[in-house]
Backbone as CSV, one residue per row, in Angstrom:
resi,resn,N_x,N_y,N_z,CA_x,CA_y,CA_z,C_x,C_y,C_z
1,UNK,-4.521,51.591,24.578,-4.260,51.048,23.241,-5.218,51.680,22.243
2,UNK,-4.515,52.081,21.136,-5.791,52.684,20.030,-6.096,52.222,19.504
3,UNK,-7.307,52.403,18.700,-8.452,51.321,18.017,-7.549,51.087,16.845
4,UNK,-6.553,51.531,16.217,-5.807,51.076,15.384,-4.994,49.902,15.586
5,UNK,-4.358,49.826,16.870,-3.579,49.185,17.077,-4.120,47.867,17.565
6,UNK,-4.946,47.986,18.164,-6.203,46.854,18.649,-6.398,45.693,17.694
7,UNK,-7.263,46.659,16.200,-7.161,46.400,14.753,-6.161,45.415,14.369
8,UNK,-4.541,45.691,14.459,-3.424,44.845,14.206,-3.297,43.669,15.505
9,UNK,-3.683,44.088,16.020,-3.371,42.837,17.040,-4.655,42.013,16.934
10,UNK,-5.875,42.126,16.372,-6.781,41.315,15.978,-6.696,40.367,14.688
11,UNK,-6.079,41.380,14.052,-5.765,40.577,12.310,-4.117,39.509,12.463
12,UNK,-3.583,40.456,13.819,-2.068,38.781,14.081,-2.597,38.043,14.458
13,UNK,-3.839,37.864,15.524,-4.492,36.773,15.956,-4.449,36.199,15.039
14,UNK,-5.925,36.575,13.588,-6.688,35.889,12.877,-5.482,35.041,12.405
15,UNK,-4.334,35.599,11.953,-3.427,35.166,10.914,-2.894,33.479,11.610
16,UNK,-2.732,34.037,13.262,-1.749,33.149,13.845,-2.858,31.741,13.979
17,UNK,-4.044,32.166,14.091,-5.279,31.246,14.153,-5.149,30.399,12.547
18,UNK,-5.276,30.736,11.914,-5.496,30.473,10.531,-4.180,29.085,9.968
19,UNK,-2.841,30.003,10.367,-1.678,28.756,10.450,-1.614,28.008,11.006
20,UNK,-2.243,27.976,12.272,-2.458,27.127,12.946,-3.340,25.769,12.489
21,UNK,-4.502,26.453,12.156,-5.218,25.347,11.323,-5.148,24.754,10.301
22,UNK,-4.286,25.441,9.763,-3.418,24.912,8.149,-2.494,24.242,8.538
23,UNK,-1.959,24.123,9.705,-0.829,23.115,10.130,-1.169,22.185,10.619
24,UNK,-2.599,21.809,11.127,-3.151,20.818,11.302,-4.174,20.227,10.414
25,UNK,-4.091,20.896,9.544,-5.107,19.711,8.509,-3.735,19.345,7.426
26,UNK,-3.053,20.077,7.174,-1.864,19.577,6.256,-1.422,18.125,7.396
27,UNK,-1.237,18.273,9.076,-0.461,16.858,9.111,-1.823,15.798,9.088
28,UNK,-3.084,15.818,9.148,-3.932,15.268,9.027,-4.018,14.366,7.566
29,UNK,-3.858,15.577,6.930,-3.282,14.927,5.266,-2.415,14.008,5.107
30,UNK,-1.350,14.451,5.939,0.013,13.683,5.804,-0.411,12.291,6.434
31,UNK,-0.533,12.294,7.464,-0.873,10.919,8.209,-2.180,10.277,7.163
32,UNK,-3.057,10.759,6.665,-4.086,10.187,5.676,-3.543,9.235,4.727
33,UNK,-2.304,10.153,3.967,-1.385,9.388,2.723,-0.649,8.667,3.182
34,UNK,-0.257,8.773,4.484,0.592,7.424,5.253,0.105,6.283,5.436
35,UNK,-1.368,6.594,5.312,-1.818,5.150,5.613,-2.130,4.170,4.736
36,UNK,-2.427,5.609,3.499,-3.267,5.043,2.137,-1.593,4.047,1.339
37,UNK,-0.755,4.680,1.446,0.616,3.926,0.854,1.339,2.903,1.647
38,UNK,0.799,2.690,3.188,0.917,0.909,3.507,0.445,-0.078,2.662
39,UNK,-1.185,0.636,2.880,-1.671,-0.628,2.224,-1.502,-1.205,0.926
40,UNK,-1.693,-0.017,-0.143,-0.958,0.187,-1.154,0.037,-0.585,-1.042
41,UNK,1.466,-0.159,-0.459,2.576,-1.087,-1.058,2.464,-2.677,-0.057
42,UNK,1.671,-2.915,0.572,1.661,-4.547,0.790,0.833,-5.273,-0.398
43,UNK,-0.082,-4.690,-0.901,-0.648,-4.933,-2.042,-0.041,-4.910,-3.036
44,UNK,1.038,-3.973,-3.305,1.588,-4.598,-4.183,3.065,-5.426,-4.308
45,UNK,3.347,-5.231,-3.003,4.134,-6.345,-3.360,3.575,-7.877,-2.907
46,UNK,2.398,-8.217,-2.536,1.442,-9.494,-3.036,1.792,-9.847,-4.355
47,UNK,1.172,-8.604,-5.183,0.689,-8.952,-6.774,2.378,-9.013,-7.326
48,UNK,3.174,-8.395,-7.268,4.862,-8.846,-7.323,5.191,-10.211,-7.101
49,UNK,4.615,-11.229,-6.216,5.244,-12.130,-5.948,4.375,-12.879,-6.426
50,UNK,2.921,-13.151,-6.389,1.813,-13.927,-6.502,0.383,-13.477,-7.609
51,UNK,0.052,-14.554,-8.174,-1.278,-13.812,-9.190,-2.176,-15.207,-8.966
52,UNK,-3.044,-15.020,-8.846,-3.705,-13.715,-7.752,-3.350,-13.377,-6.663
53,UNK,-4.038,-12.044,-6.115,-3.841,-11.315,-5.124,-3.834,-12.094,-4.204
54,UNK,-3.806,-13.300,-3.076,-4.621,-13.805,-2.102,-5.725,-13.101,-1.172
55,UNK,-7.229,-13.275,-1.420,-7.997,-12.575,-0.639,-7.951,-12.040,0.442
56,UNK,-6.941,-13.380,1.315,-6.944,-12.380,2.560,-5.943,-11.340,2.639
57,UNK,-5.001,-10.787,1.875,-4.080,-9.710,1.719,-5.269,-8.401,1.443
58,UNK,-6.053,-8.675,0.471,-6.721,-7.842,-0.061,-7.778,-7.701,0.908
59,UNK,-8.518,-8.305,1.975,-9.402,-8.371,2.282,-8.346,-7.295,3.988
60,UNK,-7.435,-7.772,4.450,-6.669,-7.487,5.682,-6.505,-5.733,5.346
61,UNK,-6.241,-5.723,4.057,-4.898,-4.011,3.668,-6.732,-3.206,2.689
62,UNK,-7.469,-3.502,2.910,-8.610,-2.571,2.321,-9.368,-2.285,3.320
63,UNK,-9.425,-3.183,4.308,-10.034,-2.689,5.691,-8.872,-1.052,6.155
64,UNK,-8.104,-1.328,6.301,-7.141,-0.267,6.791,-6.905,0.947,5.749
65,UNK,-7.141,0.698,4.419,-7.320,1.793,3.283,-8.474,2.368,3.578
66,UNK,-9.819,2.000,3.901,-11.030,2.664,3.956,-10.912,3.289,4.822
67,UNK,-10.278,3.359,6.027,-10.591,4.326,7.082,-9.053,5.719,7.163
68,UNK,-8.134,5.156,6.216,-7.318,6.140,5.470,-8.475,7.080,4.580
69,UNK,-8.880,6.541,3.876,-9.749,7.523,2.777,-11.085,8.187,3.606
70,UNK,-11.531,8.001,4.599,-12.367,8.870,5.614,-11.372,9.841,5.969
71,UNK,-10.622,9.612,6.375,-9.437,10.356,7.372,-9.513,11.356,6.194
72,UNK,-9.032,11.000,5.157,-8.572,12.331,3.882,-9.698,13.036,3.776
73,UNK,-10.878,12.537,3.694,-11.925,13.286,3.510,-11.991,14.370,4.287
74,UNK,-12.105,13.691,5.684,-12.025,14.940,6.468,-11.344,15.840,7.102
75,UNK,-9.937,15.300,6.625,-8.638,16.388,6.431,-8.540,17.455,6.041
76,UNK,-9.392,17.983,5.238,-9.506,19.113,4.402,-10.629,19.954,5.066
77,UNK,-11.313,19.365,6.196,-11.822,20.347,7.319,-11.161,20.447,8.493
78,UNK,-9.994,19.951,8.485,-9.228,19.877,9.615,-9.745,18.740,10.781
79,UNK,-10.207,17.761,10.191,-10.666,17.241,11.568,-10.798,15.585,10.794
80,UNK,-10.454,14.254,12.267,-10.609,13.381,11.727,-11.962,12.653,11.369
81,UNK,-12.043,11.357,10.471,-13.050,10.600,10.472,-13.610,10.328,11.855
82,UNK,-14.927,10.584,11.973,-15.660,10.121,13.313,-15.417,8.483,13.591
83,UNK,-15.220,8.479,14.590,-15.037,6.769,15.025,-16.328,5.507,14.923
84,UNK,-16.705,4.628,14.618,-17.945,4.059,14.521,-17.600,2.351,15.589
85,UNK,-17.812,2.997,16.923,-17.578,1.953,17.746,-18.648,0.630,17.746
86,UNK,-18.283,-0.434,17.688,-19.341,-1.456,17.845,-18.565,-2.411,18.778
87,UNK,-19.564,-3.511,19.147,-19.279,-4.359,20.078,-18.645,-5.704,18.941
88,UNK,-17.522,-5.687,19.445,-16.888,-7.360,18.715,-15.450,-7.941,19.455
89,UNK,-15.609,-9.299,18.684,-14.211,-9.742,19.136,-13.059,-9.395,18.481
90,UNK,-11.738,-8.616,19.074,-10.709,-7.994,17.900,-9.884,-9.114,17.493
91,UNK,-9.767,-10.595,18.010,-9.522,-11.509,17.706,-9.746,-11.714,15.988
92,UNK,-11.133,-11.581,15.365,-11.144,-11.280,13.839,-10.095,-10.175,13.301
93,UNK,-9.880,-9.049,14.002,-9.586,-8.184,13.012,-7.971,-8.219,13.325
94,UNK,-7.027,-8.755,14.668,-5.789,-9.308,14.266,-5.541,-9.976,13.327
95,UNK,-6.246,-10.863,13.243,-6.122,-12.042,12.388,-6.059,-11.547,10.891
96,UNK,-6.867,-10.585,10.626,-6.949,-10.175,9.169,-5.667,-8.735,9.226
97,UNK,-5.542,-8.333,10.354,-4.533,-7.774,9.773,-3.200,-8.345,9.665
98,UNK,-2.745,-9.934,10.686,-2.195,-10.692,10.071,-2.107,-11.300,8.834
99,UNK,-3.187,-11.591,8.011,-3.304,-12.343,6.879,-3.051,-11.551,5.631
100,UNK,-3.308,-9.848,6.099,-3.166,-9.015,5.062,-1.693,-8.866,4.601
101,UNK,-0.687,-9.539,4.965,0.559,-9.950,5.073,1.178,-11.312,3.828
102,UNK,-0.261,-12.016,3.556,0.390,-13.452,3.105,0.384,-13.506,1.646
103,UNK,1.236,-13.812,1.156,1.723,-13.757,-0.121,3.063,-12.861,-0.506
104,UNK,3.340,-11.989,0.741,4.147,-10.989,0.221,5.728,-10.763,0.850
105,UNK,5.317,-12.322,1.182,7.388,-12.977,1.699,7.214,-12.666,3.016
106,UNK,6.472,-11.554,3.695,6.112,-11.831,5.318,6.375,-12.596,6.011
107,UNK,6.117,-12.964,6.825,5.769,-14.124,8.211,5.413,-13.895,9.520
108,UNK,3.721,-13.552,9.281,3.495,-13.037,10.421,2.939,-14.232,11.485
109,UNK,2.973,-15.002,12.591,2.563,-16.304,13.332,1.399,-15.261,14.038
110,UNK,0.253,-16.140,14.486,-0.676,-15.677,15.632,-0.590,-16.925,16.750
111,UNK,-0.851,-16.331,17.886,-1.315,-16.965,18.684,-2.210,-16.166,19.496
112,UNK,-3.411,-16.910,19.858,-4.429,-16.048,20.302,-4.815,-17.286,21.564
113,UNK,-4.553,-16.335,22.869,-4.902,-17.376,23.710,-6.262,-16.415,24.831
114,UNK,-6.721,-15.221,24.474,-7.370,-14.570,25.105,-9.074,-15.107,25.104
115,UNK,-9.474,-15.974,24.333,-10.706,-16.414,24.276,-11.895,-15.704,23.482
116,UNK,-12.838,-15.819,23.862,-13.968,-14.785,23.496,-13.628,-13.126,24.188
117,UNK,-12.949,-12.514,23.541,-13.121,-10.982,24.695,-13.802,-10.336,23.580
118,UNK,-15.228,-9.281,24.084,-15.920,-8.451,23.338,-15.004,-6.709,23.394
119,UNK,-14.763,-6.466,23.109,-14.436,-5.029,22.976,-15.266,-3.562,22.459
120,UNK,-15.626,-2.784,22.818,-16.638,-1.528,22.457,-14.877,-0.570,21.803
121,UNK,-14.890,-0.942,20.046,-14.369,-0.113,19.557,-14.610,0.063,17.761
122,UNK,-13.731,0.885,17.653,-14.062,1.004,15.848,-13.190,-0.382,15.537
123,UNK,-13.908,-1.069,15.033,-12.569,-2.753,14.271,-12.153,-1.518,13.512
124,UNK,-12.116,-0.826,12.358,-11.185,-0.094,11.648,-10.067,0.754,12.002
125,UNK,-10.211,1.556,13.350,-9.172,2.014,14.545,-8.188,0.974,14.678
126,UNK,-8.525,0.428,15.214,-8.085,-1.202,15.748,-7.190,-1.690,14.409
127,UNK,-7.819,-2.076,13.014,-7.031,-2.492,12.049,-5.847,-1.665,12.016
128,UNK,-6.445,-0.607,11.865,-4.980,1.112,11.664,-4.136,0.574,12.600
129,UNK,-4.200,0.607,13.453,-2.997,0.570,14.701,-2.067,-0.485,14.567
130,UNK,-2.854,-1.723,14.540,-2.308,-2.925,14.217,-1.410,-2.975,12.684
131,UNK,-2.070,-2.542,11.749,-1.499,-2.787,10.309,0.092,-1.610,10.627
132,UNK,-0.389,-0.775,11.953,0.893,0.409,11.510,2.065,-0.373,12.290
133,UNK,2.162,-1.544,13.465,2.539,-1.935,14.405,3.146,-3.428,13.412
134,UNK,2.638,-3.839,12.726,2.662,-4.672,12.356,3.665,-4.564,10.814
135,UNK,3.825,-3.234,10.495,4.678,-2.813,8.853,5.811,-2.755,9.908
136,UNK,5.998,-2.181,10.999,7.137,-1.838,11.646,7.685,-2.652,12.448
137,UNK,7.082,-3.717,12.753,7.913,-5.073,12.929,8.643,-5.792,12.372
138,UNK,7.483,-5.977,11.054,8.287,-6.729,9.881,8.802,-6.173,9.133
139,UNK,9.336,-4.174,9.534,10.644,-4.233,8.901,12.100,-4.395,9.740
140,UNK,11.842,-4.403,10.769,12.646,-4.779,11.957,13.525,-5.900,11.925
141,UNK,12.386,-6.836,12.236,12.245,-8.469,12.208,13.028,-9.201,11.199
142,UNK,12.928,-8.865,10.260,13.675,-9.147,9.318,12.559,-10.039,7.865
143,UNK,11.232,-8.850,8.002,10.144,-10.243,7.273,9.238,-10.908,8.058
144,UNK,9.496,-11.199,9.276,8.768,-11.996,10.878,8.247,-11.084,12.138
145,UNK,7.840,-11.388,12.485,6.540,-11.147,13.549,5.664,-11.841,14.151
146,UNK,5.413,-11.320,15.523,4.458,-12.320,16.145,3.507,-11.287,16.683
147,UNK,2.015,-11.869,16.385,0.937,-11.570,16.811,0.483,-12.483,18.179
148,UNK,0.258,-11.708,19.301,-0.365,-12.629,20.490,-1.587,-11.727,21.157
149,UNK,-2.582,-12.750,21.167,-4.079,-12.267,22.192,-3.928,-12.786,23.532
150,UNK,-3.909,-11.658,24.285,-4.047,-13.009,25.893,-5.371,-11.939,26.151
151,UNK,-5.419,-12.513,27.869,-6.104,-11.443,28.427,-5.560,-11.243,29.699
152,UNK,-5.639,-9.760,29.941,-5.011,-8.745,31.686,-5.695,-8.551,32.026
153,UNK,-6.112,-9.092,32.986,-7.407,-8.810,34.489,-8.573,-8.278,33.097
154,UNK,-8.981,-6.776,33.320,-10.016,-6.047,32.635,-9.802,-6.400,31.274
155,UNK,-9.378,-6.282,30.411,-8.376,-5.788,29.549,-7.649,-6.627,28.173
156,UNK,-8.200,-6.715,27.294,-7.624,-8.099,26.628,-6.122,-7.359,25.780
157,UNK,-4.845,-8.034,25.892,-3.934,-7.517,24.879,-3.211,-8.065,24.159
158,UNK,-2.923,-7.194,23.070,-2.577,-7.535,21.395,-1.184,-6.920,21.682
159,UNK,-0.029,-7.984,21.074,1.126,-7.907,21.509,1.876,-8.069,20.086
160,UNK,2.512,-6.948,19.291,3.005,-7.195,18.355,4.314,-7.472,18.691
161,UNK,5.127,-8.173,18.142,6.581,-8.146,18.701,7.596,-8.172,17.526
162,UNK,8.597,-7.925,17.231,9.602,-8.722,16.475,10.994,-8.799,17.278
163,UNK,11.916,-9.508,16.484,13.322,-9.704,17.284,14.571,-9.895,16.301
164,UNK,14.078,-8.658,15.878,15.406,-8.316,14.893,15.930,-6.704,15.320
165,UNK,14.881,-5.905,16.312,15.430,-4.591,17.146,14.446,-3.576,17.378
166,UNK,14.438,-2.520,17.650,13.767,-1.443,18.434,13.232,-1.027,16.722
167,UNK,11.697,-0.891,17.706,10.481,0.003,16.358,10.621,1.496,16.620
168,UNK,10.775,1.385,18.247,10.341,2.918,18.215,11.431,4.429,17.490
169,UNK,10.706,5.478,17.381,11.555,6.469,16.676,13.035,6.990,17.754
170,UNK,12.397,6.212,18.969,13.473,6.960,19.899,14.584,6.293,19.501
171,UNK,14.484,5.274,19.224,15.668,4.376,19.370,16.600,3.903,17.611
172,UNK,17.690,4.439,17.550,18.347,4.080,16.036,18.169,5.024,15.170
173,UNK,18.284,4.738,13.842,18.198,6.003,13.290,16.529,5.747,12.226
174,UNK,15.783,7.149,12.580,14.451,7.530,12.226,14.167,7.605,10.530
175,UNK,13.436,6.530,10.576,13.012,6.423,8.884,11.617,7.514,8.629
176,UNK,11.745,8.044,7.760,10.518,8.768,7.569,9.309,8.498,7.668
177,UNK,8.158,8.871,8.217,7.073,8.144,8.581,6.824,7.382,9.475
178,UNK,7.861,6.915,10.436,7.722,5.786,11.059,7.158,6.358,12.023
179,UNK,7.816,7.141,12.712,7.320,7.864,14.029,5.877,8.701,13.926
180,UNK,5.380,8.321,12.439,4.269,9.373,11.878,2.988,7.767,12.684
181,UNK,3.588,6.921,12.088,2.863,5.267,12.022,2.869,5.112,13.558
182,UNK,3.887,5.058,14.152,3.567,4.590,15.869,2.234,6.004,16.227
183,UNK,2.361,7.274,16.017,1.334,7.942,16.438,0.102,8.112,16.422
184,UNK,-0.503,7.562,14.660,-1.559,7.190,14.133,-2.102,6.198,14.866
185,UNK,-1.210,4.904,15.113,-1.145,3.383,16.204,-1.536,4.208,17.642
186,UNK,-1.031,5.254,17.980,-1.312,5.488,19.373,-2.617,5.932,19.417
187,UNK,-2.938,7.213,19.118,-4.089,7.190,18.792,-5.194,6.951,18.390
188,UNK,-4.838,6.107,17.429,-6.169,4.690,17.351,-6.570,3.797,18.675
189,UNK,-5.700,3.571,19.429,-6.168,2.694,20.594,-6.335,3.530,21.395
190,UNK,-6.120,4.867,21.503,-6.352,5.291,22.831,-7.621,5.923,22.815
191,UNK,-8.147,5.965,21.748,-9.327,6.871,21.199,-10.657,5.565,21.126
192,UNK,-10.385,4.610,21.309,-10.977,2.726,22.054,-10.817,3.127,23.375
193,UNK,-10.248,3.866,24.245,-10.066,3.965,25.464,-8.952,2.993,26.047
194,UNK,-8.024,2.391,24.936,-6.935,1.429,25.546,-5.440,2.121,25.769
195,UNK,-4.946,1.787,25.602,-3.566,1.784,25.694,-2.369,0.849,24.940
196,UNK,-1.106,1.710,24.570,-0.257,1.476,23.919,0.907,1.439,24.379
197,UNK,1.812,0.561,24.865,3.069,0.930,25.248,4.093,-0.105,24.135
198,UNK,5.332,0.558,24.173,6.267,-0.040,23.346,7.932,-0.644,24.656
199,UNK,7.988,-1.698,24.126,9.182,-2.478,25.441,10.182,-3.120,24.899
200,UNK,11.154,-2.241,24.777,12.711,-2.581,24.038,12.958,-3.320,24.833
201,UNK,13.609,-4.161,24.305,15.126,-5.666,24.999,15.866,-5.911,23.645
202,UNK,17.125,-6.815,24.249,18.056,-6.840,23.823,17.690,-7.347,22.123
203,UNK,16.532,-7.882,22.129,15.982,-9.134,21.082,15.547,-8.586,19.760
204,UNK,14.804,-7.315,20.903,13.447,-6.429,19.926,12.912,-5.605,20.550
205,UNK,11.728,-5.518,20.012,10.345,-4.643,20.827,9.177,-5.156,20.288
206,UNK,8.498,-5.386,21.781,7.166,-5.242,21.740,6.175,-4.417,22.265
207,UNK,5.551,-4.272,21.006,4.078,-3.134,21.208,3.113,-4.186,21.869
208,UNK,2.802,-3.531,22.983,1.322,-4.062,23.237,0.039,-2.880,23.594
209,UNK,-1.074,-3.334,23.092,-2.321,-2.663,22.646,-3.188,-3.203,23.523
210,UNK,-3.544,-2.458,24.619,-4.473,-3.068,26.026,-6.007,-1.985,25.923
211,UNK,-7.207,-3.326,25.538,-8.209,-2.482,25.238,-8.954,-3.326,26.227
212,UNK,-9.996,-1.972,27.158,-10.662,-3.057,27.646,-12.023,-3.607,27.458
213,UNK,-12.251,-4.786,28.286,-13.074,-5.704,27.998,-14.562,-5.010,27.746
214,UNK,-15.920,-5.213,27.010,-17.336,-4.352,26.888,-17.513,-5.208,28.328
215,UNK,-17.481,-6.175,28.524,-18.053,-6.758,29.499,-17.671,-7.000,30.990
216,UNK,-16.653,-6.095,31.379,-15.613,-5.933,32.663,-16.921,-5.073,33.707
């Protein structure tokens, strides 16, 4: 091979290298603004129906905006927000991403029967997944959703459900973003070291989010 030709096959690399990385910070972007316009539009359709905001809407959908606006930040180096794991109960942060729901014709129910479980993860991971699991129920559902905490042997899990039909992209016909939202959701829990599976029936689907216990 001649040093010329070498030359061109070094600069197709660079090129093919280069798109490459431009194709991954552009979907980095994309998924960034996906997250930033959930929260966004549950917020506003709060302030549409209700004045004031109810805190916990605002308090549930700004937790899940802040770790959208890390994400963007570091989109533009191609790479995501670093994770900031701590020890807590995700029992708080269902709950608020349930509540980030109220005022805005929703109906999200909890039941939390898992107890004290500590978890070693980012609560803001955790919110993401949930808030993305939780838009895609209640557009399903028809408005409704159920939030449930139990606990599996190691393992405590968060069970979004609705029963108005299938969330996932496989199934019906694919709304834009959606399949963007279950992936963001996947990767948020799996990056906790949990797991995500989604379980069609005739009713609905339920997501459940299996993270395990700090203390197993």
């Amino acid at each position: 091979m001649t040093l010329l030709a070498l030359a061109g096959w070094m600069l197709a690399l660079v090129a093919v290298l280069r798109v490459v990385g431009l194709g991954r910070r552009l979907e980095l972007v994309a998924c960034a603004e996906h997250e930033l316009r959930g929260p966004l539009a549950a917020l506003t359709l709060a302030a549409a129906r209700s004045r004031p905001i109810p805190p916990a809407v605002v308090e549930g959908q700004l937790e899940r905006a802040l770790v959208a606006l890390a994400d963007l930040t570091e989109a533009r180096r191609g790479l995501l927000a670093t994770a900031l794991p701590e020890r807590h109960d995700p029992r708080a942060v269902a709950e608020r991403a349930a509540d980030g729901w109220a005022g805005t014709g929703a109906e999200v129910s909890v039941e939390w029967s898992a107890g004290h479980a500590l978890v070693d993860a980012d609560p803001g991971r955790i919110s993401q997944a949930l808030g993305n699991l939780l838009s895609n129920a209640l557009e399903h559902g028809g408005g409704r959703a159920e939030l449930r905490g139990t606990r599996s042997g190691d393992h405590v899990r968060i069970e979004v459900a609705n029963r108005g039909g299938p969330t996932g992209p496989e199934r019906g016909t694919r709304r834009r973003g959606r399949g963007r939202g279950l992936g963001i959701a996947r990767r948020a829990v799996e990056e906790a070291g949990g797991h995500l599976r989604l379980v069609h029936d005739a009713d609905g689907t339920v997501a459940s989010v299996e993270l395990p216990l700090a203390d197993a």
